[in-house]
N, C-alpha and C positions, 0 to 999 in steps of 0.2 A: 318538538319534532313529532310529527305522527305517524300511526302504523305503517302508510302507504310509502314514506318516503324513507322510513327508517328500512323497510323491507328492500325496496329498490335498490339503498346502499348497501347494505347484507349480498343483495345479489351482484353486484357489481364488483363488490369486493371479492366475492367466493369464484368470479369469470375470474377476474385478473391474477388472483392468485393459481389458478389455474391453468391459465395461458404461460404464465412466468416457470411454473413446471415441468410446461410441454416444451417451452424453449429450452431449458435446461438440460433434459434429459437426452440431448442431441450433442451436449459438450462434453465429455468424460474426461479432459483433465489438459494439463499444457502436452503442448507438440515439443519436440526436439530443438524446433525450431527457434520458440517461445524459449524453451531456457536457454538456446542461445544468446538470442536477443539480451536477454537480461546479463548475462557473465559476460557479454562484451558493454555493455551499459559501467558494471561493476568494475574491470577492468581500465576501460577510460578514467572516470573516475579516481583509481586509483593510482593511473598515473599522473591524471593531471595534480592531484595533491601531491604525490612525491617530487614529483618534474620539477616544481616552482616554490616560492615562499612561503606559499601558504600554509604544505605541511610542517616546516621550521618555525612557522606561527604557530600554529595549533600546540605543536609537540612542547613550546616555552608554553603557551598560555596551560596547558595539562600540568605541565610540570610544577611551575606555577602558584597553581588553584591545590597542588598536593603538597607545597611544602607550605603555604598557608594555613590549611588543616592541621598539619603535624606538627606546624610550629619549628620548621627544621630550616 
């Protein structure tokens, strides 16, 4: 690699990390919104596991894999 092109990418690297700052600094952190979004994501989730089989799978396979360990 020579000077000319190694210097080009040095500069192109120190623009884009630069640009990615400037975007940045316009975000300060999640909306209300945003962690709604998410506790109802979590929520579903947690009921679609309770609702159905899958969490009475889960809870034998845990169970399971600990009396395995223990020997019990």
């Amino acid at each position: 690699m020579n000077d000319a092109m190694l210097k080009a990418l040095t500069k192109a690297r120190v623009w884009w990390l630069g640009d990615w700052a400037t975007r940045r600094r316009g975000d300060r952190g999640q909306t209300a919104v945003e962690y709604l979004g998410i506790i109802v994501v979590v929520v579903a989730i947690v009921i679609a596991i309770t609702g159905t089989d899958i969490g009475n799978s889960i809870k034998n396979a845990i169970t399971q894999k600990i009396a395995d360990l223990t020997g019990k």
